[in-house]
C-alpha positions as a LaTeX table, in Angstrom:
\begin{tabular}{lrrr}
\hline
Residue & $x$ (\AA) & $y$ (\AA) & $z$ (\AA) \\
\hline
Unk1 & $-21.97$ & 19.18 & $-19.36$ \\
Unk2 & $-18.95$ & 19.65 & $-16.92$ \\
Unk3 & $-17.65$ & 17.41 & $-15.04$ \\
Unk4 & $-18.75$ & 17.39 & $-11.49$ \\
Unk5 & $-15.14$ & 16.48 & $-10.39$ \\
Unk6 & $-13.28$ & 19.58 & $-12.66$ \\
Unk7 & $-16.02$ & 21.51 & $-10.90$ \\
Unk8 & $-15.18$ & 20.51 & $-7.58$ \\
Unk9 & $-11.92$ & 21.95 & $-8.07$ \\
Unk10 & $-12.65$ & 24.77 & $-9.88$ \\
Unk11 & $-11.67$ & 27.01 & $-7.06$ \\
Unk12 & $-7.97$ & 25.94 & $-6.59$ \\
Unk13 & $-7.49$ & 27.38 & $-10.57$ \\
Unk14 & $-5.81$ & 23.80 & $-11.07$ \\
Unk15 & $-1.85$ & 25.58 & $-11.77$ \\
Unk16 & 0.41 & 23.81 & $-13.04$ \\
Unk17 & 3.01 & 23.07 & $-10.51$ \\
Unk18 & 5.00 & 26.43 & $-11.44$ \\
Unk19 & 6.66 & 26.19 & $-8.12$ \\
Unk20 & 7.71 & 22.65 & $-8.41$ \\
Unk21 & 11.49 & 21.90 & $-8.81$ \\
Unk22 & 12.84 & 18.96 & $-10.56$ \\
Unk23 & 15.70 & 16.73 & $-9.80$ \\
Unk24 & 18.64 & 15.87 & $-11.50$ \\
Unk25 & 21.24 & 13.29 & $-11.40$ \\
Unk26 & 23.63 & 15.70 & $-9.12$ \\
Unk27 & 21.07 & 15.96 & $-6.65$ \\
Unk28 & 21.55 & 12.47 & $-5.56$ \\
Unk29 & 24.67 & 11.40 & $-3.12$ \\
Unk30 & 24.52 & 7.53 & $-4.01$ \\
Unk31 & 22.55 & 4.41 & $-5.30$ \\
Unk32 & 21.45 & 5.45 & $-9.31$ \\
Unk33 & 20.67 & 8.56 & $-9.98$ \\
Unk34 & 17.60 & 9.45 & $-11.94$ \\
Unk35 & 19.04 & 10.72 & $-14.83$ \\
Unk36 & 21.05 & 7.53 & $-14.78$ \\
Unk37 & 18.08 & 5.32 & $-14.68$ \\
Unk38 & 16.36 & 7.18 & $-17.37$ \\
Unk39 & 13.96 & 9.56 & $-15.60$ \\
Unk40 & 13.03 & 12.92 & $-14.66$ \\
Unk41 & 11.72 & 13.32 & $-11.41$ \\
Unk42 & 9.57 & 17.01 & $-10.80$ \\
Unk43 & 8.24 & 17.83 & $-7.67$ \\
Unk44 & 4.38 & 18.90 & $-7.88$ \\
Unk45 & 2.59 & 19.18 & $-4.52$ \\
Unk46 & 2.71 & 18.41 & $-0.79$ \\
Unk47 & 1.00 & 16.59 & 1.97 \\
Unk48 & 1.31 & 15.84 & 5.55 \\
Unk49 & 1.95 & 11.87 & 6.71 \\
Unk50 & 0.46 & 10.96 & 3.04 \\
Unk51 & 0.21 & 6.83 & 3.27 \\
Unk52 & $-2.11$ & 6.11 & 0.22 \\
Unk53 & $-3.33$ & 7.44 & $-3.07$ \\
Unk54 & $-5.20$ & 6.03 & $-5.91$ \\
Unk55 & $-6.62$ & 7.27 & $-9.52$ \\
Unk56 & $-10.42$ & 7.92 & $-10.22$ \\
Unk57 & $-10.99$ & 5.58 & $-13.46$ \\
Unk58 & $-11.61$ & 7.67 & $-16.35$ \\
Unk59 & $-9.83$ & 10.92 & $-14.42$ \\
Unk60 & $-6.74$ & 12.74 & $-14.03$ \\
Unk61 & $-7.66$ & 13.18 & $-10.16$ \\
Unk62 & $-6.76$ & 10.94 & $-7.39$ \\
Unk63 & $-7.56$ & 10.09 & $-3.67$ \\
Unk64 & $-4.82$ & 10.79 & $-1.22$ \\
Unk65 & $-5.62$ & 9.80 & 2.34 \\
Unk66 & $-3.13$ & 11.81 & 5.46 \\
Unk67 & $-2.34$ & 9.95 & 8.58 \\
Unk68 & $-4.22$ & 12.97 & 10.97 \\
Unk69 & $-8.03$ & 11.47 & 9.19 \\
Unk70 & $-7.72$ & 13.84 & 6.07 \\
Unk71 & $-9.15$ & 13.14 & 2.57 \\
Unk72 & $-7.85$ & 14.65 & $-0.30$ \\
Unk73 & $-8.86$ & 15.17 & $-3.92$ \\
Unk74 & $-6.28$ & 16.37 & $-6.27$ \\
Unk75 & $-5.78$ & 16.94 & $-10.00$ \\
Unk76 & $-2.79$ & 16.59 & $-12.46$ \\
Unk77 & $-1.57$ & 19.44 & $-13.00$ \\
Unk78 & $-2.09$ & 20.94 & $-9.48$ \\
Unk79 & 0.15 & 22.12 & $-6.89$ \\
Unk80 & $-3.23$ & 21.98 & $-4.35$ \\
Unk81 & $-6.54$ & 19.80 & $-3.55$ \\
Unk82 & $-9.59$ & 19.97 & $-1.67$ \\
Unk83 & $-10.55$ & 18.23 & 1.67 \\
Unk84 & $-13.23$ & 14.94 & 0.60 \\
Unk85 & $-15.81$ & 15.20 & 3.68 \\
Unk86 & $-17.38$ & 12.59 & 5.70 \\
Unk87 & $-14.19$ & 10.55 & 6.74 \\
Unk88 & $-13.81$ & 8.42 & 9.90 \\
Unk89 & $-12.26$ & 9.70 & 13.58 \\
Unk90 & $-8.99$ & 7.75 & 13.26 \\
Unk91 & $-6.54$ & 6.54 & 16.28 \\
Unk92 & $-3.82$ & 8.44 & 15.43 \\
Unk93 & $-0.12$ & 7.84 & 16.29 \\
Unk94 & 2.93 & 5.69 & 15.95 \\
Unk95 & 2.36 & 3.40 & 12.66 \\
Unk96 & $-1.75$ & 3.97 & 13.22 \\
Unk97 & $-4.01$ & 6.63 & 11.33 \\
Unk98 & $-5.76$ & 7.06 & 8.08 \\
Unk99 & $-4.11$ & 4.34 & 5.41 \\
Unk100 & $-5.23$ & 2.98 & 2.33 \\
Unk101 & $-7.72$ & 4.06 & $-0.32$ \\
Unk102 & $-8.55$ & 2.12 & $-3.22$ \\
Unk103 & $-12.04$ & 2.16 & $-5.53$ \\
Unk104 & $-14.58$ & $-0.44$ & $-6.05$ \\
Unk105 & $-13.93$ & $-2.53$ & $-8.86$ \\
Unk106 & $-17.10$ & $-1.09$ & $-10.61$ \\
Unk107 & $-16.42$ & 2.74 & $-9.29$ \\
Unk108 & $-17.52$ & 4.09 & $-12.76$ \\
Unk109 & $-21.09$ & 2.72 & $-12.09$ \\
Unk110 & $-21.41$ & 2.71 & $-8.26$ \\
Unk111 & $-18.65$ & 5.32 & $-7.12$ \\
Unk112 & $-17.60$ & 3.24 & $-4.19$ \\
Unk113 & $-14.17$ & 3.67 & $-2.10$ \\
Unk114 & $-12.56$ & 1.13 & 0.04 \\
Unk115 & $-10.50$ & 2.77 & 2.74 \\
Unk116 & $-8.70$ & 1.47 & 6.23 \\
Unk117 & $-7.71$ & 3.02 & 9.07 \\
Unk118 & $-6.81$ & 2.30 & 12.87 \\
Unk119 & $-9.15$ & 2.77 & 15.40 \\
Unk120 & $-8.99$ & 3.03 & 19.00 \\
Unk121 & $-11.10$ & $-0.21$ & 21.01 \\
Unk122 & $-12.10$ & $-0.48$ & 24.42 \\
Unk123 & $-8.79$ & 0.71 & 27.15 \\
Unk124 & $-5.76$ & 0.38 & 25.26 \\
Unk125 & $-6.58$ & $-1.59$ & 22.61 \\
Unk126 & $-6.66$ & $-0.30$ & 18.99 \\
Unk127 & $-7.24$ & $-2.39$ & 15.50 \\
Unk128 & $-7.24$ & $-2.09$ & 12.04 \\
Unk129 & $-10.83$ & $-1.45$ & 10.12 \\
Unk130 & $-11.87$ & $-1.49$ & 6.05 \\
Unk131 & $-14.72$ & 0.58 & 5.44 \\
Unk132 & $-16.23$ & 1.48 & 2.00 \\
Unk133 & $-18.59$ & 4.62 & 0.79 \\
Unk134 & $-19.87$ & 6.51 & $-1.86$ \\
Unk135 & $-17.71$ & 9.36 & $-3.10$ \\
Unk136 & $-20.37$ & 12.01 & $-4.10$ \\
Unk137 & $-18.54$ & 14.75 & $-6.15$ \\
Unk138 & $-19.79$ & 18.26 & $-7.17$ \\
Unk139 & $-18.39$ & 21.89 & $-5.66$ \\
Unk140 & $-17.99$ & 20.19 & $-2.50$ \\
Unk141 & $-16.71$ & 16.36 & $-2.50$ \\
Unk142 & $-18.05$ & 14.15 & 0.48 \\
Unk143 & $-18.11$ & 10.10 & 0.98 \\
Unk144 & $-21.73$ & 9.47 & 1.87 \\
Unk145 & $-22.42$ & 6.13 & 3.75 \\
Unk146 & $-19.43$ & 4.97 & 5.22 \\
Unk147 & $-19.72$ & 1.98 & 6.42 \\
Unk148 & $-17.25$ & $-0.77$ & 8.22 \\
Unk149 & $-17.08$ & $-4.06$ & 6.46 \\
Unk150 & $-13.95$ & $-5.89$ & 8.53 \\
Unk151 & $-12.14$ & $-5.24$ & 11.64 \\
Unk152 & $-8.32$ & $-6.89$ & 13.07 \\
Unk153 & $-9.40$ & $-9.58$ & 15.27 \\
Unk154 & $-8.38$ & $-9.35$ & 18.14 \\
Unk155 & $-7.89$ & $-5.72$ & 19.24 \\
Unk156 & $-4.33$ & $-5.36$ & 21.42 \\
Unk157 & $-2.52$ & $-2.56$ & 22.81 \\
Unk158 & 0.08 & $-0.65$ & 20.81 \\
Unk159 & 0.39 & 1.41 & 17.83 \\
Unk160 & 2.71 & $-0.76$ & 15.00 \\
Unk161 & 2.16 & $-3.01$ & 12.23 \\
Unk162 & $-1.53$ & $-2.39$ & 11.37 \\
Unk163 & $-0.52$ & $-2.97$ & 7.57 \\
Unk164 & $-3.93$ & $-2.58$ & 6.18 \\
Unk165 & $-3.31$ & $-2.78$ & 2.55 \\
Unk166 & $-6.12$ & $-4.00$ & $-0.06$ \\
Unk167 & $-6.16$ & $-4.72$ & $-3.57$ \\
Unk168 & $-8.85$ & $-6.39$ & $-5.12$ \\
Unk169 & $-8.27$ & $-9.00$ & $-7.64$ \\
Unk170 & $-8.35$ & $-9.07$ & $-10.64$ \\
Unk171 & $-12.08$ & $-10.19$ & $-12.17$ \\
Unk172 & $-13.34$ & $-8.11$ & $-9.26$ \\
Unk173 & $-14.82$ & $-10.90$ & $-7.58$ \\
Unk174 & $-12.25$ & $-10.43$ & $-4.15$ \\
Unk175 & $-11.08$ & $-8.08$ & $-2.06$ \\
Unk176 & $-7.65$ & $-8.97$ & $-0.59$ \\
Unk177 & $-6.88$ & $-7.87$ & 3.04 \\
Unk178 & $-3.20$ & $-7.36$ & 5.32 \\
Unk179 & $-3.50$ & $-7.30$ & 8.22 \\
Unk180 & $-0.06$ & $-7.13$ & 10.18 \\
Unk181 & 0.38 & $-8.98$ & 13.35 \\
Unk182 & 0.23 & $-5.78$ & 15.47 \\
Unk183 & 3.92 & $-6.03$ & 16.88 \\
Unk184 & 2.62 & $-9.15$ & 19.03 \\
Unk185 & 4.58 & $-11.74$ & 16.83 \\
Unk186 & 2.56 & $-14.80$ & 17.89 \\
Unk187 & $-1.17$ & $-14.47$ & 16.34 \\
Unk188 & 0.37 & $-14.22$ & 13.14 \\
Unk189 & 0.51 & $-18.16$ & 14.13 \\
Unk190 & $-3.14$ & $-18.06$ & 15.50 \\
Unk191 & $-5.19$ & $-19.39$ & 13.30 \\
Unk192 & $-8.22$ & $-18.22$ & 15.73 \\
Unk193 & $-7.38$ & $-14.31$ & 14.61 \\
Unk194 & $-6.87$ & $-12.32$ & 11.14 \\
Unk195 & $-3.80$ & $-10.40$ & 12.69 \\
Unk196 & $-0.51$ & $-11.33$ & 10.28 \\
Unk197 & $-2.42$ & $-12.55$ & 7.71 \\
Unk198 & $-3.70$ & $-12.28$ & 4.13 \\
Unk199 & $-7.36$ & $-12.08$ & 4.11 \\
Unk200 & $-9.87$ & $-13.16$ & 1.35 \\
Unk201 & $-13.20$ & $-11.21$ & 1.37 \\
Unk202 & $-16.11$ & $-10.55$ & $-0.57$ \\
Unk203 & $-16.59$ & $-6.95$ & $-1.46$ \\
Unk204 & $-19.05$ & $-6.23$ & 1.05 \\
Unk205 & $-16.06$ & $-8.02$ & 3.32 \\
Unk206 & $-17.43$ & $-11.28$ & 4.71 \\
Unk207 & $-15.41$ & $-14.14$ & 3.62 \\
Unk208 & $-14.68$ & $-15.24$ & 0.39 \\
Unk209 & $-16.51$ & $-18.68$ & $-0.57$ \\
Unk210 & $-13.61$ & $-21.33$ & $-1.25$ \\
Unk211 & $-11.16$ & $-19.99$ & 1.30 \\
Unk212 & $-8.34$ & $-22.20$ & 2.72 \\
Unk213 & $-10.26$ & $-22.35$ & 5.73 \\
Unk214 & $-13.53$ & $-21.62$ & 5.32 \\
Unk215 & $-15.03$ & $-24.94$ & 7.25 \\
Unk216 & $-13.95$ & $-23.22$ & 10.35 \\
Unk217 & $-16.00$ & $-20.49$ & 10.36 \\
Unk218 & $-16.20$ & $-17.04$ & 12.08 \\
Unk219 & $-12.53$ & $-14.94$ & 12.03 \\
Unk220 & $-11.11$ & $-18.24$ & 10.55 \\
Unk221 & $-12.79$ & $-18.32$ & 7.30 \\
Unk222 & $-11.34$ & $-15.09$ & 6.16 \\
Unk223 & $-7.82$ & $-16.28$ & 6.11 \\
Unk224 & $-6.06$ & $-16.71$ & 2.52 \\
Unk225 & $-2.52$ & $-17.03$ & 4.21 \\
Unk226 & $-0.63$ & $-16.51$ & 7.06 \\
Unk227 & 2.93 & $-16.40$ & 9.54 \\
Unk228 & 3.21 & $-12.81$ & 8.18 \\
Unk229 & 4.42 & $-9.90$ & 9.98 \\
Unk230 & 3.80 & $-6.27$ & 8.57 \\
Unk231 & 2.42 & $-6.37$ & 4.97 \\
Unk232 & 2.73 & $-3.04$ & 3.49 \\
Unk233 & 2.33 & $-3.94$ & $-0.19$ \\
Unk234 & $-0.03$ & $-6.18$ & $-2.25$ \\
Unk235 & $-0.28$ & $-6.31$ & $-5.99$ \\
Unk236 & $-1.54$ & $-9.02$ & $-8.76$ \\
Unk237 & 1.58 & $-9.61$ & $-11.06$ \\
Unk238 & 0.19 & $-9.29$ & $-14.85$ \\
Unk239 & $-0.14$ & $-13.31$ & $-14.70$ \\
Unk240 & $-2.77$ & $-12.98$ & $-11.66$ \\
Unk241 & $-0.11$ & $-14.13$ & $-8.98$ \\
Unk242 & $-0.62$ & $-12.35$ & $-6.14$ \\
Unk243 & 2.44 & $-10.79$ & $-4.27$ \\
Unk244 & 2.75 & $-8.80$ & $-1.26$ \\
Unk245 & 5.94 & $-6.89$ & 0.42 \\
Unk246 & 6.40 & $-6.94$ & 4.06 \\
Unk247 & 9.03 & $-5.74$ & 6.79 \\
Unk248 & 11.28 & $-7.89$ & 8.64 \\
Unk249 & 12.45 & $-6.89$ & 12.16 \\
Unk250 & 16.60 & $-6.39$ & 12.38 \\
Unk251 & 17.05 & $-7.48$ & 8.72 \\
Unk252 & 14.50 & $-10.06$ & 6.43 \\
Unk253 & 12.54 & $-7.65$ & 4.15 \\
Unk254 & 10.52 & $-10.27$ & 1.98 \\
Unk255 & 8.50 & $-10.10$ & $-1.43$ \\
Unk256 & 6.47 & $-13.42$ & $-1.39$ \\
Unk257 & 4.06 & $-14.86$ & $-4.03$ \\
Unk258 & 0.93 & $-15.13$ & $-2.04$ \\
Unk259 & $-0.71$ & $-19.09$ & $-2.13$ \\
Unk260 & $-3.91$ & $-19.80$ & $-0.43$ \\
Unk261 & $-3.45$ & $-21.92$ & 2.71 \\
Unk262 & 0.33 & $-21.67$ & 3.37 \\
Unk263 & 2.62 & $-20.68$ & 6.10 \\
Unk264 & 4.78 & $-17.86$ & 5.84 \\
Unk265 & 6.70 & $-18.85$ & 8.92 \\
Unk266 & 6.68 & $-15.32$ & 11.10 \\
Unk267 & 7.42 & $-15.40$ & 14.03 \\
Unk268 & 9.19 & $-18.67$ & 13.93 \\
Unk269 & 11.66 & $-18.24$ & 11.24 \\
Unk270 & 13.18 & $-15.38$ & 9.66 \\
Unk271 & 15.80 & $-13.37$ & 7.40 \\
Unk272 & 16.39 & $-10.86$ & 10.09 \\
Unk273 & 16.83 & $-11.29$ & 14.01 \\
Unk274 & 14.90 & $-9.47$ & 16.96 \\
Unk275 & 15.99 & $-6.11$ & 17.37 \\
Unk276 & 17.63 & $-6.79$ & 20.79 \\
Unk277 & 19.92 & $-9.30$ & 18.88 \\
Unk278 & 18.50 & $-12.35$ & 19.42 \\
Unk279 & 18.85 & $-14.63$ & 17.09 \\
Unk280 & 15.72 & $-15.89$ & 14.88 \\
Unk281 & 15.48 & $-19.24$ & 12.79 \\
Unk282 & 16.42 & $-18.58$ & 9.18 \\
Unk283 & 13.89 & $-19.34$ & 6.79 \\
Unk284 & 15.62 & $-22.22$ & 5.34 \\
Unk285 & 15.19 & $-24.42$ & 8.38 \\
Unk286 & 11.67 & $-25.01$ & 7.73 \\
Unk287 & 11.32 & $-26.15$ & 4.37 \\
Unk288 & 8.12 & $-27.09$ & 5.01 \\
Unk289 & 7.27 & $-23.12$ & 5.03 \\
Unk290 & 6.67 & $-20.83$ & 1.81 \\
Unk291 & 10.17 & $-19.06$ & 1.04 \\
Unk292 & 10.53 & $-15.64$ & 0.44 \\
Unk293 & 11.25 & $-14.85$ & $-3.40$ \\
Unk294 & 13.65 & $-12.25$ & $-2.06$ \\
Unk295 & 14.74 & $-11.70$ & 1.17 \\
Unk296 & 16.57 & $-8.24$ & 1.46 \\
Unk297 & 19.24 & $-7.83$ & 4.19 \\
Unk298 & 19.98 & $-4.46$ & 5.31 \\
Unk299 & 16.47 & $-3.97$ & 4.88 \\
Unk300 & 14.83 & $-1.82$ & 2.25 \\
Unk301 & 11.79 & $-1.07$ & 4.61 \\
Unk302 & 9.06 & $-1.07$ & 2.36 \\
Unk303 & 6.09 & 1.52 & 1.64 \\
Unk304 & 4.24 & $-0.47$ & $-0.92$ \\
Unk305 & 4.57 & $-1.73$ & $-4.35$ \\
Unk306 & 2.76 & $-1.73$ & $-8.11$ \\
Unk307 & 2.96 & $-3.74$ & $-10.93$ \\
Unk308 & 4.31 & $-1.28$ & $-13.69$ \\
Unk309 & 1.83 & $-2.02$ & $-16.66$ \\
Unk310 & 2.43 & 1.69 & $-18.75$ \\
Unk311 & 4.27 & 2.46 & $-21.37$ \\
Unk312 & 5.72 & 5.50 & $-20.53$ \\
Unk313 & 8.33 & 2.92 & $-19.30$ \\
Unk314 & 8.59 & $-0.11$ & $-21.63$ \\
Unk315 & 11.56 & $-1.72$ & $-20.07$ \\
Unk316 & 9.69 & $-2.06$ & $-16.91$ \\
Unk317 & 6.51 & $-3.64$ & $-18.03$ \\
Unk318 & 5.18 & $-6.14$ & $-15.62$ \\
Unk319 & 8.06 & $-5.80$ & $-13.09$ \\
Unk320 & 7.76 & $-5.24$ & $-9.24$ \\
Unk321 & 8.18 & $-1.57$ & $-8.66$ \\
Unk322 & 9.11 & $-1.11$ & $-4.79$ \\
Unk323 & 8.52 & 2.34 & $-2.99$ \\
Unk324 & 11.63 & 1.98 & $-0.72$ \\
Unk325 & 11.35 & 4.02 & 3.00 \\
Unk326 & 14.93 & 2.63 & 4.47 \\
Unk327 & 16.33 & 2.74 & 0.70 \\
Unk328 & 15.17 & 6.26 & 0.08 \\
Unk329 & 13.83 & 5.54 & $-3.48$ \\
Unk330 & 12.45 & 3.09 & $-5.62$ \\
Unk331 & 13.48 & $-0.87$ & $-6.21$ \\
Unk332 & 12.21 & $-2.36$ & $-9.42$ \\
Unk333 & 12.45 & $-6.28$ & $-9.51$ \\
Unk334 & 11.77 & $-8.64$ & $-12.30$ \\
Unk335 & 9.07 & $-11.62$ & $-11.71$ \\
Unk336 & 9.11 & $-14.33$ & $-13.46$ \\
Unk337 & 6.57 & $-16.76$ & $-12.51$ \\
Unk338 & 7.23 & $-17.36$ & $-8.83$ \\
Unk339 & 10.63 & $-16.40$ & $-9.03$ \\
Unk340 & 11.58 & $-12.73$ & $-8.62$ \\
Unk341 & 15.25 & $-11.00$ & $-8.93$ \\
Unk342 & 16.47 & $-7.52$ & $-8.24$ \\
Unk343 & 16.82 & $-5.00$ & $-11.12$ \\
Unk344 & 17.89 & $-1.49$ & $-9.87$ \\
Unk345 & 17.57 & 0.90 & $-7.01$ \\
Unk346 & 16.61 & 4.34 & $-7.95$ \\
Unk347 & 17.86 & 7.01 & $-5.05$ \\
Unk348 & 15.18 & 9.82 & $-4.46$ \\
Unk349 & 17.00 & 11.22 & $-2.07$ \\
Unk350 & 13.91 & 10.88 & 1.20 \\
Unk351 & 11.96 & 7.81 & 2.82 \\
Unk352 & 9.05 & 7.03 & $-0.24$ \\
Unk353 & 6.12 & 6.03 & 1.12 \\
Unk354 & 3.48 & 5.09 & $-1.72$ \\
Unk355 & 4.12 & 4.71 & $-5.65$ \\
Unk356 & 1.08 & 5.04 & $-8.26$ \\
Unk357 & 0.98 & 4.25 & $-11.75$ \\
Unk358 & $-1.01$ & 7.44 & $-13.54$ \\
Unk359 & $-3.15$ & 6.89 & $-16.50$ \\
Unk360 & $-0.75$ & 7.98 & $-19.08$ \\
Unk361 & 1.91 & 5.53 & $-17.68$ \\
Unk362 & 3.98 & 8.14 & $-15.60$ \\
Unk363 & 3.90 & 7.61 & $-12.09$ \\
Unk364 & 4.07 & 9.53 & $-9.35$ \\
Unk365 & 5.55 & 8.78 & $-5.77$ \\
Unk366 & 4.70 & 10.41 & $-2.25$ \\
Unk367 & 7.20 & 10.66 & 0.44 \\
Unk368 & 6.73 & 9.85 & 4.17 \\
Unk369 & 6.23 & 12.37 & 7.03 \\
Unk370 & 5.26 & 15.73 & 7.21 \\
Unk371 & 5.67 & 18.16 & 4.18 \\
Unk372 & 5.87 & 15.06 & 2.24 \\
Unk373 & 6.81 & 15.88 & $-1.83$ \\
Unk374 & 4.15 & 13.89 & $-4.56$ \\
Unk375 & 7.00 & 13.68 & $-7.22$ \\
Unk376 & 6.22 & 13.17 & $-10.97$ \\
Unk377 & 8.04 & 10.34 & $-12.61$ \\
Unk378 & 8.71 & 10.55 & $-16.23$ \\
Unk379 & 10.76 & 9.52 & $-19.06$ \\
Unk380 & 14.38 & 11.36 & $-18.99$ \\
Unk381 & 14.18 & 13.18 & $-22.24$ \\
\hline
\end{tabular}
């Protein structure tokens, strides 16, 4: 019998990407090139304001969500894919619009997708939502029963720092939340809100049983962590720490290991300072906060981050691999326990928004903005 999801893209003829180009090592001005870091980097489709993608299990096709509120499905192989029906109106602009995608832990039995996005509240307000829904495949793909499971408490005005990332861990049992602190610096201190925080849910997102705070009740009981500013990367290190990546303001890029309960001091300390120059705190006056494990200054500005466990690429195995926007490329860093260190910076030449481990091991990258490139990462050779 065919597959319902080859059959559902039957019509694009699934090419090859014939009209993809590759890059070489004297494509790249500075930082190491990709031939110099072992890989060949091919160029296989395009997208406009990509922010997320994620692999069916048990398929060569993955979900790539567009800031404008489109869904797509596309196959290896392809240089095209197909519009997924049934997606939410989104408040587009500035940071806000469609974001991530990720399936339910048991998508092979269910076929449940988790997906955020900003919408627009009452006046001027906007927040962050996670909603989840069936995706029903056949000749014309659809997510049937969307539903929304959490919201950013409280809605505020402006357009930044929705973050929005989610990763669930990794028995199943939790579904991990960011929620950035919406460019309004002090709720990430309010304990009374979710915004700059790590939240713990259950999958149908009410809070997690056990959480720091659970006693409290209502908004409160979904916090895991908090003091965070805009989290734009959260991943479960092979051991089953979880880490995130978030953006400073004028300098203070962090990777942190992720610890129910504590403090990650934003807005009150810092690596960086406020954009107008004026001076912030540096971390290491409050010792009685959670440290960074890293704390990059310039900035690397973040898109998000995977823990490489393929082999495609042995002598990355259960490092940090950082899609870079300000660095233009990758950053791989090596954890080791709660203490992580810098490898290599890999120059791709544009602002990379998301990074995906494939099936096979490869992994493929998606730049930011419009005409964005999904690149193919392989083995040099």
């Amino acid at each position: 019998m065919t597959n319902p999801i080859l059959r559902s893209l039957s019509p694009l003829t699934l090419l090859l990407a014939s009209c993809g180009s590759s890059i070489s090592a004297q494509d790249t001005a500075q930082g190491n090139a990709p031939e110099a870091a072992g890989i060949a980097v091919t160029d296989v489709a395009s997208f406009d304001e990509p922010w997320a993608m994620t692999f069916l299990p048990g398929t060569d096709m993955a979900l790539i969500t567009e800031k404008k509120g489109t869904l797509k499905l596309w196959r290896e192989g392809s240089d095209s894919s197909v519009n997924v029906s049934g997606t939410p109106k989104v408040a587009y602009g500035g940071q806000g619009g469609f974001g991530d995608v990720i399936v339910a832990p048991d998508f092979a039995t269910s076929g449940m997708v988790y997906l955020s996005w900003a919408e627009q509240g009452s006046g001027d307000t906007r927040g962050a939502v996670v909603g989840r829904a069936k995706l029903v495949m056949g000749d014309a793909p659809k997510l049937e029963g969307l539903s929304v499971i959490w919201r950013q408490f409280p809605n505020v005005s402006g357009k930044g720092h929705y973050s929005h990332r989610m990763a669930f861990s990794p028995d199943g049992k939790y579904l991990y939340v960011t929620s950035g602190d919406r460019q309004k610096f002090t709720p990430a201190q309010d304990l009374t809100g979710n915004l700059g925080k790590v939240l713990r849910l259950l999958p149908d997102g009410t809070p997690a049983p056990g959480n720091p705070m659970a006693e409290k009740g209502g908004v409160t009981a979904q916090i895991w962590s908090f003091g965070h500013r805009n989290l734009l990367g959260i991943a479960f290190s092979p051991d089953g720490r979880l880490w995130d990546i978030e953006h400073g303001p004028a300098g203070g890029d962090e990777i942190n290991l992720v610890e129910p309960g504590k403090n990650y001091g934003w807005p009150l300390v810092s690596g960086g300072d406020h954009y107008d120059g004026k001076p912030i705190p540096r971390n290491n006056t409050r010792p009685d906060l959670a440290q960074p494990a890293i704390n990059w200054t310039p900035v690397i500005a973040p898109g998000n981050m995977i823990f490489y466990t393929g082999t495609a690429f042995p002598q990355w195995q259960g490092q940090a691999i950082i899609a870079g926007l300000g660095s233009g490329g990758l950053v791989r860093v090596k954890i080791d326990g709660a203490k992580a260190t810098e490898l290599e910076r890999i120059d791709l030449g544009n602002r990379i928004r998301e990074i995906e481990q494939a099936p096979d091991g490869s992994i493929y990258v998606l730049e930011d903005g419009d005409g964005a490139k999904l690149r193919h990462i392989t083995p040099n050779g």
